[in-house]
VONU-859117 format. One line per 5 residues: number of its first residue (from 1); their letters; for each residue z negated, x negated, y of N, C-alpha, C. Coordinates in steps of 0.2 Angstrom, whole numbers, plus 5000, padded with zeros to 4 digits. Layout:
# VONU-859117
NUM) A) Z,X,Y,Z,X,Y,Z,X,Y  ...
This chain:
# VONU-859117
1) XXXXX) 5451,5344,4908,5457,5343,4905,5457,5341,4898  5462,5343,4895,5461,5341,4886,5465,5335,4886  5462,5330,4884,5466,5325,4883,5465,5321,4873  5467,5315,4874,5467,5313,4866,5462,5307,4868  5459,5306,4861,5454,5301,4861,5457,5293,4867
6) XXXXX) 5462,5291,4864,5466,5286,4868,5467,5286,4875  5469,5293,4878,5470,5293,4884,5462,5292,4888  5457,5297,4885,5450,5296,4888,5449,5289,4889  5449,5285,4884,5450,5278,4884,5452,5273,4890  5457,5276,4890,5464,5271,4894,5461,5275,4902
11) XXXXX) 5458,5280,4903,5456,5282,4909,5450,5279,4912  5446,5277,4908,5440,5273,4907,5440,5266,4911  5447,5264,4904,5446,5258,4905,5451,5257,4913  5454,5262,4915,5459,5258,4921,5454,5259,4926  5446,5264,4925,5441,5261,4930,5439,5255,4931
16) XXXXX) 5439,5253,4926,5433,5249,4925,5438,5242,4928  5445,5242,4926,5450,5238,4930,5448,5237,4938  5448,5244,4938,5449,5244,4947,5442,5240,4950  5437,5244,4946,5430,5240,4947,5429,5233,4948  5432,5231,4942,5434,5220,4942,5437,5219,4946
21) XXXXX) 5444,5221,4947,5448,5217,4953,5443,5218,4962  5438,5224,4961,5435,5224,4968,5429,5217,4967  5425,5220,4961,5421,5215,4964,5423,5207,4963  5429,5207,4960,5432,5199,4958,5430,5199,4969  5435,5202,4970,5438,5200,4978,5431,5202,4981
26) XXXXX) 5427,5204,4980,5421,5205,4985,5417,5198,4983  5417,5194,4978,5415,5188,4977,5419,5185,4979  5424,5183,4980,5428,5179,4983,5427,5178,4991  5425,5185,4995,5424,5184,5002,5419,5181,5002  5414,5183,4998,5406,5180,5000,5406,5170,4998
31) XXXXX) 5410,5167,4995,5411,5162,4990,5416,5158,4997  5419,5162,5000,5424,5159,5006,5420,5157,5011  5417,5164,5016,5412,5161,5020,5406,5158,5019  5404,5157,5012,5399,5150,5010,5402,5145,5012  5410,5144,5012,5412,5138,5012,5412,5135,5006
36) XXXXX) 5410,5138,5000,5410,5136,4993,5416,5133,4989  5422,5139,4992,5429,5138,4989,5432,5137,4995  5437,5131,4990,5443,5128,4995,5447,5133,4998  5453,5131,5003,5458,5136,5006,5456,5143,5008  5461,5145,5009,5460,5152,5009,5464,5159,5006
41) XXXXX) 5462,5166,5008,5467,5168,5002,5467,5178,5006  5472,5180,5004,5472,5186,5008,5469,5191,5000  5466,5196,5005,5462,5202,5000,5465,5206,4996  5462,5209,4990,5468,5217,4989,5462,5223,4990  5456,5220,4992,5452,5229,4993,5456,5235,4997
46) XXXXX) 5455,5240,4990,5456,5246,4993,5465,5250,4992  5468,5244,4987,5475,5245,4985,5474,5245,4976  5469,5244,4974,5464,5243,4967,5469,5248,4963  5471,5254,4964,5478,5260,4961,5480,5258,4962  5485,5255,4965,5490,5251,4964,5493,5249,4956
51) XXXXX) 5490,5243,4958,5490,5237,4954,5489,5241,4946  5483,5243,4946,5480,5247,4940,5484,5252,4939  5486,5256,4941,5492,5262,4939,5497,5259,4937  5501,5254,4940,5506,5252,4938,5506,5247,4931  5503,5244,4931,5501,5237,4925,5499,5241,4920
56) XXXXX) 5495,5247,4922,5493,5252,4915,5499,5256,4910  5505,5255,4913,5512,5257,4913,5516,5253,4908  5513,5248,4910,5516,5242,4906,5516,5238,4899  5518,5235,4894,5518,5230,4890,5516,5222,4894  5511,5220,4887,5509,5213,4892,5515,5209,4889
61) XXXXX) 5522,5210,4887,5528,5207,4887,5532,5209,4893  5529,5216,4897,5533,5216,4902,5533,5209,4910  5535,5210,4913,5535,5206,4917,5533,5208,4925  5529,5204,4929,5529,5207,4936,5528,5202,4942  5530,5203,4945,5528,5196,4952,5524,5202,4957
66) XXXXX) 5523,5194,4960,5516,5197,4965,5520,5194,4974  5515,5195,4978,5514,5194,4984,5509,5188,4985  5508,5189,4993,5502,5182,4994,5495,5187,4993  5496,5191,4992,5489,5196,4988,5488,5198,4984  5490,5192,4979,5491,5193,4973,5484,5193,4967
71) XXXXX) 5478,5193,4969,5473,5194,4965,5472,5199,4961  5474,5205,4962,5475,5211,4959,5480,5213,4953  5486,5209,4958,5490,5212,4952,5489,5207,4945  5487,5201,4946,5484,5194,4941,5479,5199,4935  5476,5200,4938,5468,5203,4934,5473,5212,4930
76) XXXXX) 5475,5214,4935,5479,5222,4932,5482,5221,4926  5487,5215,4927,5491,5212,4921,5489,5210,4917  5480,5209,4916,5477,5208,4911,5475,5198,4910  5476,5195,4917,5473,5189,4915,5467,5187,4915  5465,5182,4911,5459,5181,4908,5455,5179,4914
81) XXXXX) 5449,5182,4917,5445,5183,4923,5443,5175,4924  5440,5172,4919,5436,5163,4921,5443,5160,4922  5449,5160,4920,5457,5158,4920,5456,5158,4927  5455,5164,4929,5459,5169,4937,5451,5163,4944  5447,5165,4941,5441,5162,4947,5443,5154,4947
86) XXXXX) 5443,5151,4942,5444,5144,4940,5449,5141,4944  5455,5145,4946,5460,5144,4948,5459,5144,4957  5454,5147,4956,5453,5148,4965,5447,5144,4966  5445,5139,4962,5440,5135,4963,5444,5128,4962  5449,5128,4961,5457,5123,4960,5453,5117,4956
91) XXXXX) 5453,5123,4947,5447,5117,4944,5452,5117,4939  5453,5114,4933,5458,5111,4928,5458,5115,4923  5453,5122,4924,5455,5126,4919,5456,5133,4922  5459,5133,4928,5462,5140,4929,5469,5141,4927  5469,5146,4929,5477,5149,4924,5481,5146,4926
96) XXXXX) 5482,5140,4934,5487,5137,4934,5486,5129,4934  5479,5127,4931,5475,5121,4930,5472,5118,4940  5474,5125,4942,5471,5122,4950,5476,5122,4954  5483,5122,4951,5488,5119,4956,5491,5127,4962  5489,5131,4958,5494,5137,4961,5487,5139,4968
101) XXXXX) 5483,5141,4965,5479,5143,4971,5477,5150,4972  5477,5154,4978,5476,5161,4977,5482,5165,4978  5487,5159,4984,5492,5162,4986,5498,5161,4982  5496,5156,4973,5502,5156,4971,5500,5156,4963  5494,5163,4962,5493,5159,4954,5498,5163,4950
106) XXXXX) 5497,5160,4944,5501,5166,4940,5499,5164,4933  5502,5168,4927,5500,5169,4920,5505,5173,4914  5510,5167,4915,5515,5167,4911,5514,5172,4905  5508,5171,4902,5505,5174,4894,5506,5180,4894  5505,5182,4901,5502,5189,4900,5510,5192,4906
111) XXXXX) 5515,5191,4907,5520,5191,4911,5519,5191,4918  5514,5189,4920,5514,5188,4927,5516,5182,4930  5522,5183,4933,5527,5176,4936,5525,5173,4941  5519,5176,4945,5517,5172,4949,5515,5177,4957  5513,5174,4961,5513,5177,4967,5516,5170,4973
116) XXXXX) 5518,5174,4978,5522,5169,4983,5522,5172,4989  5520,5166,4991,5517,5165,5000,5524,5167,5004  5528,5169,5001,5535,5170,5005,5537,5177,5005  5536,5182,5009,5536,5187,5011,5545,5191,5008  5543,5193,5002,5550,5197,5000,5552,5193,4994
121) XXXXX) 5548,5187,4993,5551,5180,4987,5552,5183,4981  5546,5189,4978,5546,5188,4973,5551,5193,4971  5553,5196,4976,5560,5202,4973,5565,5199,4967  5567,5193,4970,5575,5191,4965,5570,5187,4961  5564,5185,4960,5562,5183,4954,5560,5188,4949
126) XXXXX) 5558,5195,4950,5558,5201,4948,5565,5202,4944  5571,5204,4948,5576,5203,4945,5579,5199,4941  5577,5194,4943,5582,5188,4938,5577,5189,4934  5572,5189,4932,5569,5191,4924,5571,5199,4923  5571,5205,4927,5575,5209,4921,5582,5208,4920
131) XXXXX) 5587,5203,4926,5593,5201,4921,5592,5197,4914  5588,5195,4913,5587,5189,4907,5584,5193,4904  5580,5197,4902,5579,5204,4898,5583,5207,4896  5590,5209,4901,5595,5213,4898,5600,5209,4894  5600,5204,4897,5606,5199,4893,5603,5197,4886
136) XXXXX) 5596,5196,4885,5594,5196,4879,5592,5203,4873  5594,5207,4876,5594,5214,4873,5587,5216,4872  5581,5211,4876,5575,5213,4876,5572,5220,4877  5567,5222,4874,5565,5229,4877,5561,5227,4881  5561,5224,4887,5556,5223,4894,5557,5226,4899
141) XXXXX) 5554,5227,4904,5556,5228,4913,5553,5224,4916  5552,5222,4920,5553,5219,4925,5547,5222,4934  5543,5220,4935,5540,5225,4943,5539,5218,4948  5543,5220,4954,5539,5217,4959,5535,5223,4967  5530,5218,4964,5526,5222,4970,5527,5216,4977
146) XXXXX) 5527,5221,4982,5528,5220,4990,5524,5221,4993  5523,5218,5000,5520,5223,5005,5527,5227,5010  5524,5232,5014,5530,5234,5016,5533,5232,5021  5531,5223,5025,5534,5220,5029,5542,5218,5025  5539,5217,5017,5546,5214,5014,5551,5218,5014
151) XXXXX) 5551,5225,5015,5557,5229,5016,5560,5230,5023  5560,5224,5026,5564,5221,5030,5566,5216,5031  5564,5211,5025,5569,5207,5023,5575,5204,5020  5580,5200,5020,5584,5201,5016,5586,5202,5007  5579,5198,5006,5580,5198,5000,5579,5206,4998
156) XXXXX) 5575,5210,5001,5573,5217,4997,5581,5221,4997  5585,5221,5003,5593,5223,5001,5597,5221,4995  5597,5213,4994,5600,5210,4989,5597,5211,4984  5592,5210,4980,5588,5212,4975,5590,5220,4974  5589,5227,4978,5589,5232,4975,5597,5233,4976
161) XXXXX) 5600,5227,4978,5609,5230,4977,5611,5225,4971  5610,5221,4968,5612,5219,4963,5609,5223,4957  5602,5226,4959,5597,5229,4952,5602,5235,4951  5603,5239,4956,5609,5244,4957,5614,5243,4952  5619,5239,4956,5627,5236,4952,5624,5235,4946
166) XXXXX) 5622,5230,4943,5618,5230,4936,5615,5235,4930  5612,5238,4935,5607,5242,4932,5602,5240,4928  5598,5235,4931,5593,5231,4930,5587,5235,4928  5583,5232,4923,5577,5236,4922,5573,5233,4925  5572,5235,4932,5566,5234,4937,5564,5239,4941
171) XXXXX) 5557,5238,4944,5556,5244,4948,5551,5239,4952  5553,5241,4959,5552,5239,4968,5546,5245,4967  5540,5240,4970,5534,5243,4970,5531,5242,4980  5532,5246,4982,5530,5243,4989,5523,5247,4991  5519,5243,4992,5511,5244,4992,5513,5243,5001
176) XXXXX) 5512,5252,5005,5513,5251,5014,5505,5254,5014  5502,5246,5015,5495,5248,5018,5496,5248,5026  5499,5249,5027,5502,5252,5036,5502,5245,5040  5501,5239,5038,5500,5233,5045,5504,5228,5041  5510,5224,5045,5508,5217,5041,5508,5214,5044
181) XXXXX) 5503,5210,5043,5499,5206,5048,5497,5211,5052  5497,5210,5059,5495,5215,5063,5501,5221,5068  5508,5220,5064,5512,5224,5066,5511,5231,5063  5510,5235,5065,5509,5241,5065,5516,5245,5060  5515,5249,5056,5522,5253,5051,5527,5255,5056
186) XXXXX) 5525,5259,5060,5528,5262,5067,5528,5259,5070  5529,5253,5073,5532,5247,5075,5537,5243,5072  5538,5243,5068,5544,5238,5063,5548,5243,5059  5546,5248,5059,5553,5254,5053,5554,5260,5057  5560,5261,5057,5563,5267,5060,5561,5275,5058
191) XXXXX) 5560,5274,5053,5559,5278,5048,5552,5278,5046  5549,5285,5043,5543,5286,5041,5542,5284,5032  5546,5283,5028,5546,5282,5022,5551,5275,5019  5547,5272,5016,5551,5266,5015,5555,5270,5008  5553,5273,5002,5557,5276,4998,5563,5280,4999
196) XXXXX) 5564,5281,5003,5570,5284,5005,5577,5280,5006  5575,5275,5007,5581,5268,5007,5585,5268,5001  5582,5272,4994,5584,5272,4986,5588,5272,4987  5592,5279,4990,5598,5280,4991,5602,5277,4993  5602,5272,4997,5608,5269,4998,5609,5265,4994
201) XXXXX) 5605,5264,4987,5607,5260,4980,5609,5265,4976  5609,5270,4977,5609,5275,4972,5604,5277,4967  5598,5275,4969,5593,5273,4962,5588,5279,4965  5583,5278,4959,5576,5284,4960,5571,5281,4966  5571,5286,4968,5565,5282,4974,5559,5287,4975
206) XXXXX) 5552,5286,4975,5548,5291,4975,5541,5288,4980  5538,5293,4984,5533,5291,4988,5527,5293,4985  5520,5290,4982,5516,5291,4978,5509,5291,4982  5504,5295,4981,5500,5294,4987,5494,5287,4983  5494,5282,4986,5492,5273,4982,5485,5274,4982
211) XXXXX) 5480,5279,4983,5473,5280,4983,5473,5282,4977  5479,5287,4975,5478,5292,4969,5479,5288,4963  5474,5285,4958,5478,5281,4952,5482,5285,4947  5478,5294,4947,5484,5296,4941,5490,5297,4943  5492,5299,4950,5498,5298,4952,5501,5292,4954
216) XXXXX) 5500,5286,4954,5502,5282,4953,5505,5282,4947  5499,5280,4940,5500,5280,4936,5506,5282,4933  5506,5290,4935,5512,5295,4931,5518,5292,4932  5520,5291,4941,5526,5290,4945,5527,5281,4939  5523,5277,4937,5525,5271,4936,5527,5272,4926
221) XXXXX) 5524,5276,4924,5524,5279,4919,5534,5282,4919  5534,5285,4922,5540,5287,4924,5549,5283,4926  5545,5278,4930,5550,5276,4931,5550,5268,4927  5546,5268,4923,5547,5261,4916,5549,5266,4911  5547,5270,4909,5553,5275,4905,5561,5271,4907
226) XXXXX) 5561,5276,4913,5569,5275,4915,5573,5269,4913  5568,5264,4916,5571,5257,4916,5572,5254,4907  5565,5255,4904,5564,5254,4896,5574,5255,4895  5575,5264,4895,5581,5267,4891,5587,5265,4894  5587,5262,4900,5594,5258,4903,5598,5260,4909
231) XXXXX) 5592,5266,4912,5592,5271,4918,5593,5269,4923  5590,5262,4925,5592,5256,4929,5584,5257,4934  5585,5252,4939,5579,5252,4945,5578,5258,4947  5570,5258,4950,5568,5262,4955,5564,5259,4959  5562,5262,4965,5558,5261,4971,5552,5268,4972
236) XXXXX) 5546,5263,4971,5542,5267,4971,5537,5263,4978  5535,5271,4983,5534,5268,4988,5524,5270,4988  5521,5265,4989,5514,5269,4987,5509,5267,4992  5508,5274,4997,5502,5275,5001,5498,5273,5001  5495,5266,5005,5489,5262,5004,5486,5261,5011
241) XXXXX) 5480,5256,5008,5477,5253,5014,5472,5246,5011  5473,5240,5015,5470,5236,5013,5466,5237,5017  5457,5234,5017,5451,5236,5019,5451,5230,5023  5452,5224,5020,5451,5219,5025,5455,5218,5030  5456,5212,5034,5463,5208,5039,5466,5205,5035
246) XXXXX) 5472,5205,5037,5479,5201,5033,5474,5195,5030  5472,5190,5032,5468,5184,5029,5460,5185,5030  5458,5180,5028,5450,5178,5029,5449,5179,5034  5453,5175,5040,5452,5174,5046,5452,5180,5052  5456,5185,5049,5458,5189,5054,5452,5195,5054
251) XXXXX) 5450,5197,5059,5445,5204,5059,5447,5210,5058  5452,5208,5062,5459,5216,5060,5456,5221,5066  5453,5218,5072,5454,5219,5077,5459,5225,5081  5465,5224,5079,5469,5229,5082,5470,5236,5077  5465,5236,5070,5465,5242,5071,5459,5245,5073
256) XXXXX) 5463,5255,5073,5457,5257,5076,5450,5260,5070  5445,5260,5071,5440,5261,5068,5440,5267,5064  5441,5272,5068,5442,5279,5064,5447,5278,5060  5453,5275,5060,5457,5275,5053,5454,5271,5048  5451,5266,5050,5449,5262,5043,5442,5266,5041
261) XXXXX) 5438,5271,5045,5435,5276,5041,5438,5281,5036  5442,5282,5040,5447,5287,5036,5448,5286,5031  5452,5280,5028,5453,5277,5023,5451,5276,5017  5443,5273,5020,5437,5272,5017,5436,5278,5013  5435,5282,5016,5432,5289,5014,5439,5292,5008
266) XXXXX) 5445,5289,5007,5446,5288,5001,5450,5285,4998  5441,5280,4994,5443,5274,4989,5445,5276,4983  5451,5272,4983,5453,5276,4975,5448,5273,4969  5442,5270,4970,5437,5268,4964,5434,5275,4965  5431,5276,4969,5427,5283,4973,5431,5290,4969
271) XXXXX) 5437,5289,4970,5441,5296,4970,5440,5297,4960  5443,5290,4959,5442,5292,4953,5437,5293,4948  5431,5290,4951,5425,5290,4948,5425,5299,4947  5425,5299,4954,5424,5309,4953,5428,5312,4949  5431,5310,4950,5437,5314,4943,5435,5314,4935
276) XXXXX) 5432,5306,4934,5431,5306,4927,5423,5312,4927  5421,5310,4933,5414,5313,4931,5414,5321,4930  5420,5324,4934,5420,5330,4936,5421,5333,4929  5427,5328,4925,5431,5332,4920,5429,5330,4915  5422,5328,4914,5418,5325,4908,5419,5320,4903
281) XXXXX) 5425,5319,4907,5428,5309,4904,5422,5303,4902  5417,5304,4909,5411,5300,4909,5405,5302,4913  5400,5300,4913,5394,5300,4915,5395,5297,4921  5391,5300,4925,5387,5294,4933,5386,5287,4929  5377,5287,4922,5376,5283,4920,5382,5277,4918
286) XXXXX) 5385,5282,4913,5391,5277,4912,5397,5272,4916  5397,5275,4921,5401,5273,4928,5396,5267,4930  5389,5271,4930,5387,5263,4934,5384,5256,4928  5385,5258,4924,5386,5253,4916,5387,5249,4919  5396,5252,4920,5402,5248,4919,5401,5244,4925
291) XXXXX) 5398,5245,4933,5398,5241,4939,5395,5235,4936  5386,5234,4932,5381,5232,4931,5387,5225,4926  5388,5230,4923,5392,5225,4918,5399,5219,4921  5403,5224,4925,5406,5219,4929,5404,5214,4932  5399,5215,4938,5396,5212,4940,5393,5205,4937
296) XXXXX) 5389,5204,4931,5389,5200,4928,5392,5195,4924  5401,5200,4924,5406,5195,4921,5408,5192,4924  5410,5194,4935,5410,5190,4938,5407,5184,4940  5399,5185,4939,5395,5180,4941,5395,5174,4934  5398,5177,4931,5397,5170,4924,5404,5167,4924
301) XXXXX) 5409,5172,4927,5415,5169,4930,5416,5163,4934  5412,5164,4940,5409,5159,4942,5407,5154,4942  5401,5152,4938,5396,5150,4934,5403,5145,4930  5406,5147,4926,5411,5144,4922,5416,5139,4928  5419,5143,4934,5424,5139,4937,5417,5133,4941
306) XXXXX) 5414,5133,4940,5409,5130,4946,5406,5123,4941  5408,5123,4935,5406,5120,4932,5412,5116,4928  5416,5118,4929,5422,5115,4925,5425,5109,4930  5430,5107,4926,5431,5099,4928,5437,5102,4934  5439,5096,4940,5445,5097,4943,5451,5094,4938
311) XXXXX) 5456,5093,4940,5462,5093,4939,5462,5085,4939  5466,5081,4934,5467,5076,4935,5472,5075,4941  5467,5068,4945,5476,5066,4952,5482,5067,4949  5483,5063,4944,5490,5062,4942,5493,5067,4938  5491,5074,4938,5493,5080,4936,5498,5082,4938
316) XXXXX) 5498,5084,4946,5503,5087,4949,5509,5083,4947  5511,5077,4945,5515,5074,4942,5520,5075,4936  5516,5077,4934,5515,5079,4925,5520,5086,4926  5519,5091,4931,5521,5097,4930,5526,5100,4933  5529,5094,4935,5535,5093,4942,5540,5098,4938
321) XXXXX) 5542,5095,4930,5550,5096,4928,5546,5101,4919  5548,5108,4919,5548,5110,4911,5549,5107,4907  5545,5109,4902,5546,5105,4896,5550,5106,4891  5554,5100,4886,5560,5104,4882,5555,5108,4877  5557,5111,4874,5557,5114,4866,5552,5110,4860
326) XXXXX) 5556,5101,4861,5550,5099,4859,5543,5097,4861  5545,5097,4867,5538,5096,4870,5534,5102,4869  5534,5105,4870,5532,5112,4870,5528,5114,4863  5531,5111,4858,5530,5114,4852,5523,5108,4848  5522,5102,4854,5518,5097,4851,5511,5101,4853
């Protein structure tokens, strides 16, 4: 395909994205069952388009909230990787100095609001920053990503019915890797497509296959256009699979084997490696650089969070209430 020096670039680079965010989360499972890091944390293996189609659509003054599996969208956004592990090692100089965790980091800098352990939470906080974009006359939008258990709770109504009435510049991301927790899609939805719901807000709704990142990319590419020129929300629903169990703990058990083969067989790192190779974007060699090189940002990511200091006790104290203007400026 003919493309221009930039896009080759930008196709490169949203591998080399997906690449980080796997092995960031493949060090993190092995770092968990050493018992090395505190707590625990749920996976994004295998939803890696996603996040990266979508964020690649973006301005890092846009803005986005996460879920409780929010390490992906963190790193997609563009935060700084020793910030992001440091954080999950609840050491003083992770992107929320240790207090957020894995279930609630975030990175203001780069507009990611946060991720939250409340199933559906982050929608009105999606919203309520593109109201305050549009009242400011900002040129931003606004994206909350979901799982698609949250399109059955109240807040996903009320978020896309005020985004609607408003015509809020946001766009509802729902990542249906088929299970939440271990309720199966077709047990919990009447319906075969969560995007078709648009309609009853009157907004764009489109179903995007979540393996494929060019398709991803375009559909988000498309509807931050929309939202950018004043178009109003969309719902973009995007066919996925997470690889792991809901948490660390879970085996995932109740699924059945040949689907998670299925699956596997295709990873959108996989799919798209072929594409770059096929359409002479890049080399094998090149592709496997970029693992070689990963892989060793990772490990000195660690290296740095493993090494830095915790949080002072009387922190959490310190961070209770924002700071004015003047504080801020000291």
């Amino acid at each position: 395909m003919e493309l221009r020096q930039e896009e080759r670039d930008l196709y490169v680079a949203m591998y080399r994205r997906m690449v980080l965010i796997r092995a960031f989360e493949d060090k993190l499972y092995f770092l968990f069952l050493n018992t090395v890091m505190p707590g625990t944390m749920h996976q994004y293996n295998g939803q890696e388009a996603v996040a990266v189609g979508l964020c690649s659509a973006l301005r890092q003054t846009d803005y986005i909230t996460s879920t409780h599996r929010g390490h992906g969208h963190t790193l997609a956004k563009g935060a700084d990787l020793n910030g992001a592990m440091a954080e999950m090692f609840a050491k003083d100089t992770g992107l929320c100095r240790g207090m957020g965790g894995s279930m609630h980091i975030a990175d203001f800098r780069v507009g990611m609001l946060g991720a939250n352990g409340i199933v559906g939470g982050g929608l009105p906080i999606a919203a309520g920053a593109a109201l305050a974009a549009q009242m400011r006359g900002a040129d931003q939008v606004a994206v909350a990503f979901m799982g698609e258990a949250a399109a059955n709770e109240g807040s996903f109504h009320e978020s896309l019915n005020v985004a609607a009435v408003w015509k809020l510049p946001v766009i509802f991301v729902v990542e249906n890797n088929l299970y939440g927790y271990s309720v199966r899609f077709s047990d919990a939805f009447p319906t075969e497509h969560i995007a078709t719901r648009a309609c009853a807000y009157g907004i764009a709704g489109e179903i995007v296959d979540g393996q494929d990142l060019l398709a991803v990319y375009e559909a988000s590419v498309k509807a931050v256009s929309r939202a950018r020129a004043g178009g109003g929300p969309s719902l973009i629903e995007c066919k996925t699979y997470r690889y792991k169990g809901h948490a660390r703990f879970d085996p995932a058990a109740y699924r059945p084997k040949e689907e998670e083969e299925a699956w596997k067989n295709r990873d959108p790192i996989k799919l798209w490696a072929a594409k770059l190779v096929e359409s002479g974007l890049a080399s094998e060699e090149e592709l496997k650089s970029i693992h070689a090189g990963v892989r060793k940002e990772v490990d000195a990511a660690v290296e740095f969070a493993t090494k830095s200091p915790p949080p002072a006790p009387d922190l959490c104290l310190s961070l209770i209430f924002a700071r004015t203007a003047e504080e801020a400026n000291d």
